[in-house]
C-alpha positions in Angstrom: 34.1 99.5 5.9 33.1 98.2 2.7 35.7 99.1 0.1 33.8 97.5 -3.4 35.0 99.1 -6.7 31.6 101.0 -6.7 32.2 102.9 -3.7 33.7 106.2 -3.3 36.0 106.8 0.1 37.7 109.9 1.4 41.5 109.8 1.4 41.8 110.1 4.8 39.8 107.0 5.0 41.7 105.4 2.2 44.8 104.7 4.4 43.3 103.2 7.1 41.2 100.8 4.6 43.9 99.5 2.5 46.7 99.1 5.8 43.6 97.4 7.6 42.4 94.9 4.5 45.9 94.4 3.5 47.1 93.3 7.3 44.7 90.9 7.0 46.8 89.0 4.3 43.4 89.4 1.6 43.8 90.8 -1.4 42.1 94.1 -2.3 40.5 95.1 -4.9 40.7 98.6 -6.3 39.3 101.1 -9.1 42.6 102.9 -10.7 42.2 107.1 -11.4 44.6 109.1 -13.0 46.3 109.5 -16.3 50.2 108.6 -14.5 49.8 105.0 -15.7 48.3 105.2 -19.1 48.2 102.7 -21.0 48.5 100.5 -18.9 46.1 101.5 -16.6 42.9 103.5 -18.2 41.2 106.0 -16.0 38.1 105.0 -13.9 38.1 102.2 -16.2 40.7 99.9 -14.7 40.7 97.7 -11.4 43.7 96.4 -9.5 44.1 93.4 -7.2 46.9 94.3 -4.3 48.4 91.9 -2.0 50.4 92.8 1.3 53.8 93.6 0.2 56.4 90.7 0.7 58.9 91.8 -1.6 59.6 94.2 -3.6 61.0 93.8 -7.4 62.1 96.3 -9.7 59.0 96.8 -12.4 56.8 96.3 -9.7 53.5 99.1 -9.4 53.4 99.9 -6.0 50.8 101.5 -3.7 52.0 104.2 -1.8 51.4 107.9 0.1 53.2 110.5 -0.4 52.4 114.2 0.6 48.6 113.5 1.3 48.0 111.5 -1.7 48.2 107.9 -3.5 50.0 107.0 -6.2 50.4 103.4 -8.0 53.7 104.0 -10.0 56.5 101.7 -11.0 59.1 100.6 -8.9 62.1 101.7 -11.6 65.4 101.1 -9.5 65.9 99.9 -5.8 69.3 101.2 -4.0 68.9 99.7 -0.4 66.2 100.8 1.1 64.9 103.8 -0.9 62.7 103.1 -3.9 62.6 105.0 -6.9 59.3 105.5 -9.0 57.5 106.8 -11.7 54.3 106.5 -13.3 54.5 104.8 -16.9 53.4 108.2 -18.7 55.4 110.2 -16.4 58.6 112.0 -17.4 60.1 112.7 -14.3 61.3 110.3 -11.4 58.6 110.8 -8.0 60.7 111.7 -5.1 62.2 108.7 -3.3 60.8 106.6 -0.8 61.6 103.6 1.4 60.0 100.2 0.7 58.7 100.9 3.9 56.5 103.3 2.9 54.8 100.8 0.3 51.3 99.5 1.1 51.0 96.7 -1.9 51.6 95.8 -4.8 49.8 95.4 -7.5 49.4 91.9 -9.0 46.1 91.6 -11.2 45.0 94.5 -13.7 41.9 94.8 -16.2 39.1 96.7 -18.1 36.8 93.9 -18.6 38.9 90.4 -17.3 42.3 90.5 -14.6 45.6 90.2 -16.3 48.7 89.0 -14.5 51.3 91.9 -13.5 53.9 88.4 -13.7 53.0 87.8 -17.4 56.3 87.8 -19.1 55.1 89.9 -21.6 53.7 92.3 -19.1 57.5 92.7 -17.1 59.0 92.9 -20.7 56.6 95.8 -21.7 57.8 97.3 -18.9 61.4 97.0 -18.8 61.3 98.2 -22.4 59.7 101.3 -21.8 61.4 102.5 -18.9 64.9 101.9 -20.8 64.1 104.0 -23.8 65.0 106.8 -22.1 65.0 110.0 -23.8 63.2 108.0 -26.8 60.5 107.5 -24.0 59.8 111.1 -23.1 59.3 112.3 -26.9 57.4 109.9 -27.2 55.1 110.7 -24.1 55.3 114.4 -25.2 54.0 113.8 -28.6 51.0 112.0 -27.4 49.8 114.4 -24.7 50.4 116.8 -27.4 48.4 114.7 -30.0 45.5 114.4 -27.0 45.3 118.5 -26.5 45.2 119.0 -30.3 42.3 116.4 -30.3 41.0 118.0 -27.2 40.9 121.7 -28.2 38.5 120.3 -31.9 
């Protein structure tokens, strides 16, 4: 089954494509939906490169099912085996998981050209923005508050 950024695929199938392509040890490519990850990652706009996971580091954005569904949040703290994440506009920690239950990570992201996840500057804008803590969610709820104001002219 093809799997090219242009092409649509069930869910269902979705699982079966990425644990197949991954297994394989080549990387896969991937068009990013959803608002969790902003700005970071820009709705239909941005594409992913995943690799198999080796192992797993705290900042990481990891690929993985939860409930039916997909997510590519941010690995924010690691005790043992369970995994705690979050997407980057989130306020909220996701319910824990085991590293187990990751199917990649992420490594490249872009609108127009790839950008290392490994850039120190990228691992630094993260770590900053998950320790602002309360700082962090005003912030997020000012700008989705800023975005419905804009929304509702």
């Amino acid at each position: 089954m093809d799997c090219s950024m242009n092409k649509r695929i069930d869910t269902e199938a979705f699982g079966g494509v990425i644990e197949k392509t991954l297994k394989t040890g080549k990387p896969l490519h991937l068009k990013v939906s959803g608002h969790s990850m902003a700005p970071l990652f820009k709705n239909r706009r941005t594409s992913v490169i995943l690799k198999p996971k080796e192992t797993i580091r705290r900042f990481d954005v990891a690929l993985f099912e939860s409930g039916g569904r997909y997510f590519l949040h941010r690995v924010i703290k690691i005790a043992g085996d369970a995994l705690y994440t979050r997407g980057d506009f989130n306020t909220v920690y996701d319910p824990p998981i085991e590293s187990s239950d990751v199917l990649g990570i992420v490594t490249h992201y872009g609108v127009k050209r790839m950008k290392s996840m490994d850039r120190k500057a990228q691992r630094a804008y993260a770590r900053l923005w998950h320790m602002l803590g309360p700082l962090r969610t005003i912030t997020i709820k000012l700008i989705r508050k800023a975005r419905r104001m804009k929304d509702a002219k």
